[in-house]
N, C-alpha and C positions, 0 to 999 in steps of 0.2 A: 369134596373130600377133606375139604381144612375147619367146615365147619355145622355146629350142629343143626338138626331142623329147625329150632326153634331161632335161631341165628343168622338162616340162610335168610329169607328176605330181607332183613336190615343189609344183610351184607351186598347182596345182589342188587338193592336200591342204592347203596353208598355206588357201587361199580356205574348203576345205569345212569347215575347224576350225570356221567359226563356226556351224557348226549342232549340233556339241557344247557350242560356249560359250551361244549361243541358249537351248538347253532349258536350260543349269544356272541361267543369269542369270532366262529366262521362270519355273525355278521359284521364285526367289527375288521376284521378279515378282507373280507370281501369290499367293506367303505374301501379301505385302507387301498388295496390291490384293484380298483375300481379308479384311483387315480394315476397310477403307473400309465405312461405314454414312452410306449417303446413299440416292436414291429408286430407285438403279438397281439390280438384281440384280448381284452384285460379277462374273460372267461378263462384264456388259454394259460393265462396267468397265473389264477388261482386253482387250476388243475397240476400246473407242475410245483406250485409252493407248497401245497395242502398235501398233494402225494407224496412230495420228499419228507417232510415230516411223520407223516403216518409210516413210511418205510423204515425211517433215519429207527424210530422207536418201536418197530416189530424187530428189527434185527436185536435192539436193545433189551426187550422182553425175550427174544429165542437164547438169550444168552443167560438173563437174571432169574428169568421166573424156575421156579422148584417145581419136579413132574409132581411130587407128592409130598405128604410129612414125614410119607415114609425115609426119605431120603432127602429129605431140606439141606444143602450145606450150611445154610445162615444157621441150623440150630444144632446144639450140642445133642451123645447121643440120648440122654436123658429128656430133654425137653421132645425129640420126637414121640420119644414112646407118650409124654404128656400127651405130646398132639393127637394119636392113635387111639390114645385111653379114652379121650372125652367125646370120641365120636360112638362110643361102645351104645350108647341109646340109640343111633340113628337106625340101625338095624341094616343098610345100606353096602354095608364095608368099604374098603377102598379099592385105587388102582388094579386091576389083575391086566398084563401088558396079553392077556390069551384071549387071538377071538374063540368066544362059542358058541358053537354051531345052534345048541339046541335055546340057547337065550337069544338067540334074531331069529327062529322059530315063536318063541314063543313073545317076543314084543308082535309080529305079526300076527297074532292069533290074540290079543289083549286089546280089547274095545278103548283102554285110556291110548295106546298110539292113534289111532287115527280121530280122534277126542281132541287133541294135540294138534295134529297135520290141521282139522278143522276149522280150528280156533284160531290158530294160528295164522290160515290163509284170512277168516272173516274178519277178525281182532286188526290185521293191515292191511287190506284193502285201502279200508280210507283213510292210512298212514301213507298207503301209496299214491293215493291222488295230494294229501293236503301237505306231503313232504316235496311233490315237483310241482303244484301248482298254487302255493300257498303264497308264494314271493309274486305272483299275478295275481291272485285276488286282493292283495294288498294292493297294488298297483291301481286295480281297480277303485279303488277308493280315490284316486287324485292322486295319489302324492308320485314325487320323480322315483329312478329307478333307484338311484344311491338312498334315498331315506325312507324307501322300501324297504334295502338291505339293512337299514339302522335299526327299523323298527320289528326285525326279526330277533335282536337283545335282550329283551323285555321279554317277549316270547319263550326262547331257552334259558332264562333265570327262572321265569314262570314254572316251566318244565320240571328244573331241580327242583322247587320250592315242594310243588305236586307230588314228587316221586317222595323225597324224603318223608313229606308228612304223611304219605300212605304207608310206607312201612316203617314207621316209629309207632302209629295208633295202631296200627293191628297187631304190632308186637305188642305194648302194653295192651292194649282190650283181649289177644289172646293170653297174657299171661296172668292179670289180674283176674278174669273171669274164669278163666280154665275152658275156654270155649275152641270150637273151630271158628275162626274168621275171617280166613282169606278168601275166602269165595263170595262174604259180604262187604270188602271192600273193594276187591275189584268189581261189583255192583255198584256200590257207592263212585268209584272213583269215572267209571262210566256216564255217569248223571251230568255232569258238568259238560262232555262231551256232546252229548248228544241233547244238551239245552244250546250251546252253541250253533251246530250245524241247523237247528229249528230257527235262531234267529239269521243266520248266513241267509236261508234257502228264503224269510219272511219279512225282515225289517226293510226298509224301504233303502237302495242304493243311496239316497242322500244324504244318510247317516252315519257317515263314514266312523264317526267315532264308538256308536253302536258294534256298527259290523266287526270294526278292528278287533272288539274287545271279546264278540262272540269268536274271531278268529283264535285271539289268546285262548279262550274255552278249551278247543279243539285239542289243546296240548297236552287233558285229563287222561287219554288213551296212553301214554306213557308209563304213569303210575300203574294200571291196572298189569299193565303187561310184564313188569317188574313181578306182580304176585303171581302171573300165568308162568312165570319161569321160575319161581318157586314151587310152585304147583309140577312142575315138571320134575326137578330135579327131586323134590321129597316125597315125588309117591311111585320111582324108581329104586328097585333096587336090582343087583347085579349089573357088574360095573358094560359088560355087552350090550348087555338091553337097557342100559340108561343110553350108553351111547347111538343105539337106533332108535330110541324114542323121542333124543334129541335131535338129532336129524330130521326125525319125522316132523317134529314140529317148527324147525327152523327152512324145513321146506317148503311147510305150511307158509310159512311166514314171507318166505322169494315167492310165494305163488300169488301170495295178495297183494304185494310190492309191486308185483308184473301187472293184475291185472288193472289196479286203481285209479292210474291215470287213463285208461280208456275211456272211463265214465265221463271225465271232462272232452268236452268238444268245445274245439275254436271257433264254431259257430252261436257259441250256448255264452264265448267271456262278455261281460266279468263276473256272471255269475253263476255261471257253471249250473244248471238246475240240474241235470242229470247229475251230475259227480256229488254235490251236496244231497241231493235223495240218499245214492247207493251209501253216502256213512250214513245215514239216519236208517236204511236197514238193514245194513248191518252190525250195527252196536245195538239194534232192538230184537235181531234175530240172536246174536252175543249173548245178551241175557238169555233167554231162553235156554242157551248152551250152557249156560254156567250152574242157571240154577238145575238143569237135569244134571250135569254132572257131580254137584254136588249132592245131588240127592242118590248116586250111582255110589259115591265112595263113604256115604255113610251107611248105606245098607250095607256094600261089602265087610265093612268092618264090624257092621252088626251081625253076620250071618258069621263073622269069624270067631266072635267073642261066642257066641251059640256054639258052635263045632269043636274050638278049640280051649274055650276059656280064657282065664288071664295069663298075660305073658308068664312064661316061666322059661329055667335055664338059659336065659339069653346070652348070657357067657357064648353058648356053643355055637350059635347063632351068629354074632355080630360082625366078623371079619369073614364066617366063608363063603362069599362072593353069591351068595343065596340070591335068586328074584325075590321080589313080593310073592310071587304066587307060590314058592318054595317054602318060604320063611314065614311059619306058622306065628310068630312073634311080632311079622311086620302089620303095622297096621297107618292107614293113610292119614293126611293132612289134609284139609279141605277149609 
């Protein structure tokens, strides 16, 4: 709602950095909280430190953060209406606080929801094994359990570096080209991914400093997923059906969290062969997904520009709470 398509993944990559900066700071965290000697187990430790903090700053955000531009206090009433104005391209509109009934109809009747739930369980899967079992395959290389935790820093710095530089280059390569190109960079940013998990699952266990670095690889699935949630929010419209379409896909996302670590068996460490397969097919069944879906929302758009021609009057269009499938003006991102 605050900002436009062309803006949303810059913005949504700036947001997800901090789950690069998170693991490097949680490892440092963790050294730190790893030395504590009192009656608890130092795990139990960094459960109540790490939780009061993420609570201490949700009550803080249920208090600062603005529902909308509609209604920002930080900004006078002039600068909202700016805010409202420059969304007028997105075609999306804003806020409407009304469920409706016939737009969670029609997100369930819309092949991009479950495109979404799909992607989203496949895309973490092997976020869900290499996020609880990543600090043991490190392990597995030799080193203790504290400079395990250390050498997960490097890791989440890596993470930030990835996300940003994937949506800084797709913003300029989509704006100097005039192209779509988020669908070939979360392509691109896959590759890295899944050259890692090939040297995990092939290089010889006594190469710890090999394996390490194919581990760092692993942390490419971040950036891509930053473009799969722009991908979400900019080829929704109607503020209902974006919101069931996000759930759809964030469900997706618990469903491959859940399943991930089953792959790893304690009979299989330190190297997990089953667990490091299951990412290597599903980031190669992934592609597959992307490129058909990419090929799914440029027909649409083709078969809209045939039907309807070029956008016109979008004035009347842009704020009323229209889906895609209403709004003859909207046309997708890919």
């Amino acid at each position: 709602m605050w900002y436009t398509r062309r803006q949303q993944p810059v913005r949504i990559g700036l947001w997800y950095t901090a789950n690069g900066f998170g693991i490097a700071l949680g490892g440092l965290l963790g050294y730190a909280i790893g030395h504590i000697k009192g009656a608890l187990p130092s795990w139990k430790y960094e459960f109540l430190i790490i939780g009061a903090l993420c609570s201490a700053w949700g009550i803080i955000m249920f208090i600062m953060l603005p529902d909308s531009p509609v209604n920002a206090p930080l900004l006078t009433p002039r600068e909202r209406r700016v805010a409202v104005e420059r969304l007028r391209s997105n075609q999306t509109g804003v806020e409407n606080k009304h469920l409706k009934r016939y737009q969670v109809i029609e997100a369930l009747k819309d092949p991009k929801t479950y495109f979404f739930f799909i992607l989203g369980a496949i895309h973490n899967a092997p976020n869900g094994g290499i996020s609880n079992f990543g600090t043991i395959i490190i392990k597995g290389f030799g080193y203790s359990t504290l400079v395990t935790t250390l050498l997960q820093v490097p890791y989440g710095i890596l993470i930030a570096l990835l996300i940003l530089s994937c949506v800084y280059l797709n913003n300029y390569f989509s704006t100097t080209t005039a192209r779509q190109t988020r669908c070939w960079f979360i392509l691109l940013y896959l590759l890295p991914n899944i050259a890692g998990t090939f040297g995990l699952r092939y290089i010889a266990q006594e190469h710890h400093l090999a394996r390490l670095w194919c581990y760092y690889l692993t942390g490419s699935y971040n950036a891509a997923f930053v473009l799969i949630l722009s991908l979400a929010v900019g080829n929704t419209a109607g503020h209902t059906k974006k919101v069931v379409t996000n759930a759809f896909l964030f469900l997706g996302y618990c469903v491959g969290n859940i399943a991930g670590p089953f792959f790893y068996k304690s009979e299989q460490s330190p190297t997990y062969t089953l667990g490091i397969w299951s990412m290597i097919f599903c980031h190669l069944v992934e592609f597959g997904i992307v490129l058909g879906f990419r090929g799914y929302l440029r027909g649409e758009n083709g078969r809209r520009e045939t039907m309807y021609g070029e956008q016109v009057e979008t004035d009347a269009t842009a704020f009323g709470d229209l889906t895609d499938w209403e709004n003859r003006n909207f046309r997708y991102v890919y």
